[in-house]
C-alpha positions as CSV (number, residue, x, y, z in Angstrom):
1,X,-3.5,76.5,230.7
2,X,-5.0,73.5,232.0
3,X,-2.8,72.0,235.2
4,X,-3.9,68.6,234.6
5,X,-0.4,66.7,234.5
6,X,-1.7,64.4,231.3
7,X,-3.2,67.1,229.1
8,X,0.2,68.7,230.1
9,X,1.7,65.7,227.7
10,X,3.7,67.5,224.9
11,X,1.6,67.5,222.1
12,X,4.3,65.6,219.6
13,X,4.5,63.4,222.0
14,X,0.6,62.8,222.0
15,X,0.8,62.1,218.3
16,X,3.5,59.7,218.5
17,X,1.1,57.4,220.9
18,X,-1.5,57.8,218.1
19,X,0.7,56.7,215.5
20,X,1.9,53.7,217.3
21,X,-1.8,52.7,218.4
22,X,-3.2,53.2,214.6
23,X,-5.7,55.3,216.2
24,X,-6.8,58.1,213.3
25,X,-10.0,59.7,214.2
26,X,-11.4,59.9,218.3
27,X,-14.2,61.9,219.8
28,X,-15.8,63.1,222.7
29,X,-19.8,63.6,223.0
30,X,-21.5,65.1,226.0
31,X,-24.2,63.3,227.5
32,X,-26.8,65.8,229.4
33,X,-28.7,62.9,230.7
34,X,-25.3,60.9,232.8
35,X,-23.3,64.2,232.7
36,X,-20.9,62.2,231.4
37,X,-18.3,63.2,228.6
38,X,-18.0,59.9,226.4
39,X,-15.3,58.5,224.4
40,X,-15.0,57.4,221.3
41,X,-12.3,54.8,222.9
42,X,-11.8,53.1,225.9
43,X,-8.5,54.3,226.0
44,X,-9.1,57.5,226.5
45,X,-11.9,57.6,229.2
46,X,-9.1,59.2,231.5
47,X,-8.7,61.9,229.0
48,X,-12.3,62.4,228.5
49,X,-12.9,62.4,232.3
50,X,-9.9,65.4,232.4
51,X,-11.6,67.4,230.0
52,X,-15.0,67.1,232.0
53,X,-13.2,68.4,235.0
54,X,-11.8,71.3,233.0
55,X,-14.2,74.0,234.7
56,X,-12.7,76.8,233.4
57,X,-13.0,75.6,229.5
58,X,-15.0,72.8,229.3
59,X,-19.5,73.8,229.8
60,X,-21.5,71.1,228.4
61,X,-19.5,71.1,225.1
62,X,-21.7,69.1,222.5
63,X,-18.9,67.3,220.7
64,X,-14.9,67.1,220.2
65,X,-14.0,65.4,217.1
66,X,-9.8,64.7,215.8
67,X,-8.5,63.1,213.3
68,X,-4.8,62.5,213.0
69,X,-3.3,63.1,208.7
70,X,-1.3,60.8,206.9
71,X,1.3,63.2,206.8
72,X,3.0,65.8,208.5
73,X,1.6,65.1,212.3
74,X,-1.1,67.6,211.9
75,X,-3.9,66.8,214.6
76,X,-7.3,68.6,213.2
77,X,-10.3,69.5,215.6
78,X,-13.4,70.6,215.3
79,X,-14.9,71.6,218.6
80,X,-18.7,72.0,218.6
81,X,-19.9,73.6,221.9
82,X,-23.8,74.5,222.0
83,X,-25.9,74.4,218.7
84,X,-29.6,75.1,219.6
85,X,-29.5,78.1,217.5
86,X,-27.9,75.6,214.5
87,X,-25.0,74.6,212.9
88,X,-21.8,74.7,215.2
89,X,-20.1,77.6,213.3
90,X,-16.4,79.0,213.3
91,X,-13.0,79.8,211.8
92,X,-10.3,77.3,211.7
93,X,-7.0,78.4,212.7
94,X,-3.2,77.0,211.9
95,X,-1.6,77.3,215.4
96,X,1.9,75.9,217.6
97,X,0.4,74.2,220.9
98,X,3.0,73.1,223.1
99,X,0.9,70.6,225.2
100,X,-2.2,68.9,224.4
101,X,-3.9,70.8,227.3
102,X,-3.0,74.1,225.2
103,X,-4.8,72.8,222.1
104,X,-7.8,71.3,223.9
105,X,-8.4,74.2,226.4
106,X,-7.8,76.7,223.3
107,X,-10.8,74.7,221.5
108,X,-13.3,74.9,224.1
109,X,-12.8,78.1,224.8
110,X,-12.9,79.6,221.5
111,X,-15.7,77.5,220.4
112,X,-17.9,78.2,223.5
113,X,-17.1,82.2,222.5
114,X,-18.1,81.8,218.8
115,X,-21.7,80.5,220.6
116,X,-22.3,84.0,222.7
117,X,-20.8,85.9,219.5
118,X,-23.2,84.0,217.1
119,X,-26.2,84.2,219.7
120,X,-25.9,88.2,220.5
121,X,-24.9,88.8,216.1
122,X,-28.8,87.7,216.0
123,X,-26.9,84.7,213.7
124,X,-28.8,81.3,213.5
125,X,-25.5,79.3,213.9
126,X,-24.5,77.7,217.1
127,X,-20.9,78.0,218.6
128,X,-17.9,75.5,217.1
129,X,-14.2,75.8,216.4
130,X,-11.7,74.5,213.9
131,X,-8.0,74.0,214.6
132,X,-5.0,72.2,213.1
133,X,-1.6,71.9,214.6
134,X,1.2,73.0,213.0
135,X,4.2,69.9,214.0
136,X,7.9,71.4,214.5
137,X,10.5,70.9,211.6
138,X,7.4,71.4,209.1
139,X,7.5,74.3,206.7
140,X,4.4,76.1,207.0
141,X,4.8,78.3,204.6
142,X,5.5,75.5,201.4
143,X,2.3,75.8,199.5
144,X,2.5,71.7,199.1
145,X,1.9,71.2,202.6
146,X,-0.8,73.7,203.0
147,X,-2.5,72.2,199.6
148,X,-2.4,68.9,201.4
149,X,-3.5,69.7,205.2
150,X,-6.5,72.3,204.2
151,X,-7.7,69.4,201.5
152,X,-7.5,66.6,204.4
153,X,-9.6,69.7,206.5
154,X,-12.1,69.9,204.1
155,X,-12.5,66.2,204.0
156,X,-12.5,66.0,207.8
157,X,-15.5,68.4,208.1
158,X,-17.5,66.8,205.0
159,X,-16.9,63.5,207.2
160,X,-19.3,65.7,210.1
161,X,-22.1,66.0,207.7
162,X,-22.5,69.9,208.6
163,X,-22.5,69.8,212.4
164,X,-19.7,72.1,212.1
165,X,-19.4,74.8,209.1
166,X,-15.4,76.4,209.2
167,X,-14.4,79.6,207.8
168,X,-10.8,82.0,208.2
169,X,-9.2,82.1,211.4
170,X,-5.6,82.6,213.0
171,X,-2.8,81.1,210.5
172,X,-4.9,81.0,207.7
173,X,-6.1,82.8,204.6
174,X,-8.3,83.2,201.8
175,X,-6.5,80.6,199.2
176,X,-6.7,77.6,202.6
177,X,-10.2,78.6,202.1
178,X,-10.4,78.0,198.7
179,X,-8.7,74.8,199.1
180,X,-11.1,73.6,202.0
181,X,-14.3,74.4,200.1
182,X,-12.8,72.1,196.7
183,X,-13.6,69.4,199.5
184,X,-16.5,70.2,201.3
185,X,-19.4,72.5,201.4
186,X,-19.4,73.4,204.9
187,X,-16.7,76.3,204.4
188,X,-17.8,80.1,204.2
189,X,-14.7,83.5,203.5
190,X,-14.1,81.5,200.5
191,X,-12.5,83.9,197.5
192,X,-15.1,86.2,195.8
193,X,-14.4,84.6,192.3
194,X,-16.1,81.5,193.8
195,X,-19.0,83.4,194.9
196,X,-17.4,83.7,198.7
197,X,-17.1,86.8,201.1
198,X,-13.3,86.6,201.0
199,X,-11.2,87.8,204.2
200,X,-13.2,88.7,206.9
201,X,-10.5,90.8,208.5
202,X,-11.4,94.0,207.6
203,X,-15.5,94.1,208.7
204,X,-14.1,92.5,212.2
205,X,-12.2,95.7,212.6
206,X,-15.3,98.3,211.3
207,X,-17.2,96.2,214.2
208,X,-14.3,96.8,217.2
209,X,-14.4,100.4,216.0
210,X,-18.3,101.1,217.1
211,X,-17.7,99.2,220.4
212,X,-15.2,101.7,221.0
213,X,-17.7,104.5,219.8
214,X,-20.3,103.0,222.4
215,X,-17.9,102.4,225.2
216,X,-17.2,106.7,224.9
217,X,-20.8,107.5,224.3
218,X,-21.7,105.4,228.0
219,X,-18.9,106.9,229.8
220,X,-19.3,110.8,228.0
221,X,-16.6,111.2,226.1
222,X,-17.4,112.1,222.8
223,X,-16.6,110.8,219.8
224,X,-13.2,109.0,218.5
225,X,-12.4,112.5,217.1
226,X,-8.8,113.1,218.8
227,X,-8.0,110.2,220.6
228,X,-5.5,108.0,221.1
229,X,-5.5,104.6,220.6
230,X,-2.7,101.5,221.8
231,X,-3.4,98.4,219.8
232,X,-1.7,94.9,220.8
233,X,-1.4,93.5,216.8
234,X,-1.1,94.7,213.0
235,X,-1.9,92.1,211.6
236,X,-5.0,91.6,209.2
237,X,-7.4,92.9,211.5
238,X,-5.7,95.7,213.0
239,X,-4.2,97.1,209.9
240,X,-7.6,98.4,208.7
241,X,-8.8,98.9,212.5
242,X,-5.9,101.8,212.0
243,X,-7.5,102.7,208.8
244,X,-10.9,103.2,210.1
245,X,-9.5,104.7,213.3
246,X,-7.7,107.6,211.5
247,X,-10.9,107.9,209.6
248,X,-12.9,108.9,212.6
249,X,-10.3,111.2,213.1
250,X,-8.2,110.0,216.2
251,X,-5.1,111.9,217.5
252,X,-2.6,109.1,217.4
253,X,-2.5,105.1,217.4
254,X,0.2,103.3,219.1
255,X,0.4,99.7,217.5
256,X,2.9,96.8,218.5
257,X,3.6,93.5,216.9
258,X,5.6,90.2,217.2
259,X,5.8,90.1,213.4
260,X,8.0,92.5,211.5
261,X,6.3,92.1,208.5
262,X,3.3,93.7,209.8
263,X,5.0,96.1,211.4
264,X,6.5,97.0,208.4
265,X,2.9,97.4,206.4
266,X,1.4,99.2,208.8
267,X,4.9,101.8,208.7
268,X,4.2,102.0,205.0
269,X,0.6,102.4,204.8
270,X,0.1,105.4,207.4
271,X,3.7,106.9,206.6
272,X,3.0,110.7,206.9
273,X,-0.1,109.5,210.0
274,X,0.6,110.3,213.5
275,X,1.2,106.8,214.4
276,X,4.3,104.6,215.9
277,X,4.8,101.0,215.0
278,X,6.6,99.2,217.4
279,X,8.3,95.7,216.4
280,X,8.3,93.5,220.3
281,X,9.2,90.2,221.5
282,X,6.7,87.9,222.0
283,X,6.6,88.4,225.9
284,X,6.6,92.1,226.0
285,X,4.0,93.3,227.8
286,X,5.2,97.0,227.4
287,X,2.1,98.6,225.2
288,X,-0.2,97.7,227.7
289,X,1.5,100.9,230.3
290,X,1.3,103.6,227.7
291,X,-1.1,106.5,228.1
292,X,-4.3,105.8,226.2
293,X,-8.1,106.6,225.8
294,X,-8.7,103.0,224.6
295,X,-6.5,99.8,224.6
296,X,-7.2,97.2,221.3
297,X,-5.9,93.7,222.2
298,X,-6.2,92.3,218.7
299,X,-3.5,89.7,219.6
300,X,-4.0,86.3,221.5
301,X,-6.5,85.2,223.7
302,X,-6.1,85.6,227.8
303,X,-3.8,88.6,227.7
304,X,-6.2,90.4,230.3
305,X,-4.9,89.3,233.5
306,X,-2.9,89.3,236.8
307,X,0.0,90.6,235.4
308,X,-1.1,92.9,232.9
309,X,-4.4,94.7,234.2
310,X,-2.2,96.4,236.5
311,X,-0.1,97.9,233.8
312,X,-3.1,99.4,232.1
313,X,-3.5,103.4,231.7
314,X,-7.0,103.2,229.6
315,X,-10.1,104.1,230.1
316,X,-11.6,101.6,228.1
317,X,-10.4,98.3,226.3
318,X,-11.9,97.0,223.2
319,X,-9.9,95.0,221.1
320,X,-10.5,92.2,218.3
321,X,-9.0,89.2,220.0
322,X,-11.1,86.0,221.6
323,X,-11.2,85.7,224.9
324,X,-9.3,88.1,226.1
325,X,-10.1,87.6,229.9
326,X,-7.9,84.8,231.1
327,X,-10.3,84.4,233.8
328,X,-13.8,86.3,232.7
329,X,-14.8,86.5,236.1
330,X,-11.6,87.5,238.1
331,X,-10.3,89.5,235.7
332,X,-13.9,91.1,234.9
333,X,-14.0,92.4,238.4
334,X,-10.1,93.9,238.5
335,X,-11.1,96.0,235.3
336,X,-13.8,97.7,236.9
337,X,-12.0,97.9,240.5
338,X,-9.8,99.9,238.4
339,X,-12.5,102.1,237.1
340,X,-11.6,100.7,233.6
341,X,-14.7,100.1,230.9
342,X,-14.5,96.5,229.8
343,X,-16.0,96.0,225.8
344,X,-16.7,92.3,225.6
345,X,-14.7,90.7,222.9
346,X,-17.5,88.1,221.9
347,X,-19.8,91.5,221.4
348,X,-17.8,93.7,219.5
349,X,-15.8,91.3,217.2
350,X,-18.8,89.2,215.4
351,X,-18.2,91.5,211.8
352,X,-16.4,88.8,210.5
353,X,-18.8,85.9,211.6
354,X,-21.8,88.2,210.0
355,X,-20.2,88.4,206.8
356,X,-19.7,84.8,206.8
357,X,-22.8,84.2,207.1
358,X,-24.3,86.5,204.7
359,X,-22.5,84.2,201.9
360,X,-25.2,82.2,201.5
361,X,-28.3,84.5,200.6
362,X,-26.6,86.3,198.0
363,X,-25.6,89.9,197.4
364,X,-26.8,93.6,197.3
365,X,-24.6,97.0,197.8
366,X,-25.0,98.4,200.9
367,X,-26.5,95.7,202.2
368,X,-28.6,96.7,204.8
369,X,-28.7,93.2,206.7
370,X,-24.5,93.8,207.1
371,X,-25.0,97.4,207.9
372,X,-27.6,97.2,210.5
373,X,-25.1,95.4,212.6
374,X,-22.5,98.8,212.3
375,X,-25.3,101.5,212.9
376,X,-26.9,102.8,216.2
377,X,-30.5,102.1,215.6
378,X,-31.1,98.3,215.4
379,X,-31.3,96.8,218.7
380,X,-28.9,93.7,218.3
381,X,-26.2,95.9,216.6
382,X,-23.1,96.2,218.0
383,X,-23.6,100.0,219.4
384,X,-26.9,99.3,221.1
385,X,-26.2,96.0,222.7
386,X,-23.0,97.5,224.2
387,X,-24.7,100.0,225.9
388,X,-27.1,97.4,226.9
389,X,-24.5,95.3,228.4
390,X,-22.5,98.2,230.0
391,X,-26.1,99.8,231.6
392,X,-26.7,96.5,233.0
393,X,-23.5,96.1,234.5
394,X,-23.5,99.7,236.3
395,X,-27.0,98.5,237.7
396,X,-26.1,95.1,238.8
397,X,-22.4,95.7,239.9
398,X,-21.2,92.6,237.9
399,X,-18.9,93.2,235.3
400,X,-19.7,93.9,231.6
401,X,-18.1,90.3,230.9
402,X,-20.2,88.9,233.2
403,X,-23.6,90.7,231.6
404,X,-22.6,89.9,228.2
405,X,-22.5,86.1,229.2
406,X,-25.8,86.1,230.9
407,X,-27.4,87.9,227.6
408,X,-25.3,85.8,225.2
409,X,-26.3,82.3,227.1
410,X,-30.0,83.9,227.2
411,X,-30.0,84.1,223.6
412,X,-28.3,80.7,222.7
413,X,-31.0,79.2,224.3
414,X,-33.5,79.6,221.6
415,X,-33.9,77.0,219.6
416,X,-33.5,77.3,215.4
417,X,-37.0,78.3,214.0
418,X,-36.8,75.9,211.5
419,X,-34.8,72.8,212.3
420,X,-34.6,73.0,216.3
421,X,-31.7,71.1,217.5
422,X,-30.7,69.8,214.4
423,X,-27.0,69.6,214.5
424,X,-27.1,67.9,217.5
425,X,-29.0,65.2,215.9
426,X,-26.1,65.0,213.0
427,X,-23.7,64.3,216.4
428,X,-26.0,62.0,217.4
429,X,-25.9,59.6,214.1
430,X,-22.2,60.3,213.9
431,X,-21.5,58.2,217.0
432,X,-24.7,56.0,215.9
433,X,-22.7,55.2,212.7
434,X,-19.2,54.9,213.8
435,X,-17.8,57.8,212.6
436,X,-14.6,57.1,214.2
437,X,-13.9,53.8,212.2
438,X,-15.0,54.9,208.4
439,X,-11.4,56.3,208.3
């Protein structure tokens, strides 16, 4: 949460001022050379000077754009953060923000993560981030207003020229997908039948599952074979992270949700499997005490913290979620003070992000440029780079967040092979142009 007291303006409140001003479409660009976050408008140099003093979220993000719809109050981002390695490249998720701090900080963050995920996947994508709001009073669920907000999406990030290229995130699904790509081309988890990868839920969760497998190899525990497993979410990644988990033969899974729908599928599916669903309130903190070999947060971002690291009985934690440190470094630190075995999100979560961005060269089965990311052999996979990450914390003494930065940040470095930095040049002749008047 940032504490600033004008990102801490309610959010509808925000929009209302837009409304009233005309303004439709804003940005912010980061200027290396005055270290300096610009604004699109001289009315928002306070905000843009806010953000810059963010230091938690905000590190040299490339560009913020917004554009406000016609309709229904829904504010979409697209939050590009470092893009040496190329295109800015994320999912775009559907989300309630309370204040406008909540929906910028969320950007940043998640953006600047989808950078050390694409970097340490081997991906040539830089790190960006899609998000609509989702305005009180509107039915989220009326496929008319989900037509019409995913097609003014896809307009939005044709209007970027391919700085940023969005795929499935948090409140969204394969058919939004569809619906973005009839309106631009810079969309990937579009449906099969349109020659897309479809939900990227599912490899996400094969991914978490051989973190977990390296985080017991590093400390010598064996194999997943009769463990149990607490998971914070059901939802479309953890329901086949139970699948996968009862195929490498675990003991028992403990899974809790906020939703009772998924609760309800993931009773159905594993009726007869040594497994208890729990339906919980959205504040209940409750699966993070029970007795566990490994704890999945596969929920919302930041849940790692003051309040609940003390609760945990794990030895390790490897979840699906983004950013599940509130505070990388603080909370880093109290995970291993409590001799608990920390599985970088950004590491272990990049399945999804890979099969993304295997939709453009086409298909093979068993394709071995998907697989090689899932097997212990390659030396970017997921199993060998967490053992890299967890060796080099037990020799430094920093915490295996902390060495998964420094490696990721090593690796985003590099510029693209082919087209160097050129997706910061596309930001560049968006402000050039006047992107923010072609409304």
């Amino acid at each position: 949460m940032i504490t600033d007291n004008f990102l801490r303006t309610p959010l509808t409140e925000f929009i209302a001022d837009l409304k009233k001003k005309k303004i439709n479409r804003f940005y912010f660009i980061y200027s290396a050379d005055k270290e300096k976050l610009i604004s699109s408008r001289p009315e928002f140099e306070y905000l843009a000077a806010e953000i810059l003093n963010n230091k938690r979220d905000f590190n040299k993000h490339e560009g913020l754009f917004f554009e406000l719809t016609d309709k229904y109050d829904s504010l979409l981002g697209a939050f590009i953060h470092k893009t040496n390695r190329g295109q800015g490249q994320g999912g775009v998720r559907f989300w309630d923000y309370e204040h406008l701090g909540d929906f910028i900080s969320d950007g940043l963050r998640l953006s600047e993560g989808m950078t050390r995920k694409n970097a340490l996947a081997g991906l040539w994508w830089g790190g960006g981030k899609g998000i609509i709001t989702h305005s009180p009073g509107v039915d989220r669920k009326d496929p008319e207003v989900r037509k019409y907000i995913f097609r003014k999406y896809g307009e939005f990030i044709t209007s970027l020229k391919g700085a940023y290229l969005t795929a499935e995130d948090v409140g969204t699904n394969t058919p939004d997908m569809y619906e973005i790509y009839k309106h631009t081309r810079f969309c990937t988890c579009i449906p099969p039948e349109t020659g897309g990868s479809g939900n990227p839920s599912a490899p996400t969760a094969m991914g978490v599952v051989a973190g977990m497998e390296a985080g017991l190899e590093f400390l010598g525990l064996g194999t997943l074979q009769d463990k149990t497993i607490a998971m914070q979410g059901a939802g479309n990644v953890g329901l086949p992270m139970i699948q996968f988990l009862f195929e490498k033969g675990v003991k028992n899974v403990i899974v809790c949700d906020i939703n009772p729908e998924n609760i309800k599928r993931a009773k159905d599916k594993f009726s007869g499997k040594n497994m208890t669903a729990e339906l919980v309130g959205i504040d209940d903190l409750s699966i993070f005490g029970h007795d566990c070999d490994i704890f999945a947060p596969n929920a919302t971002g930041a849940i790692i913290n003051p309040e609940s690291i003390p609760m945990l009985k794990a030895k390790i934690v490897c979840g699906a979620a983004n950013n599940q440190l509130q505070n990388p470094e603080r909370d880093g630190k109290a995970l291993m003070d409590k001799g608990i075995t920390y599985i970088p999100d950004f590491l272990t979560n990049r399945m999804g992000i890979v099969n993304c961005a295997n939709e453009q060269y086409g298909y093979v089965d068993n394709d071995p440029y998907f697989h090689r990311h899932l097997d212990k052999e390659w030396e970017h996979s997921i199993y060998k780079t967490s053992l890299e990450v967890l060796g080099n914390s037990k020799k430094s003494g920093l915490s295996p967040a902390l060495e998964a930065i420094k490696l990721a940040d090593h690796h985003a470095a590099s510029l693209h092979p082919i087209f160097g930095h050129r997706a910061n040049m596309i930001i560049q002749n968006l402000v050039a142009e006047g992107w923010e008047n072609k409304l």
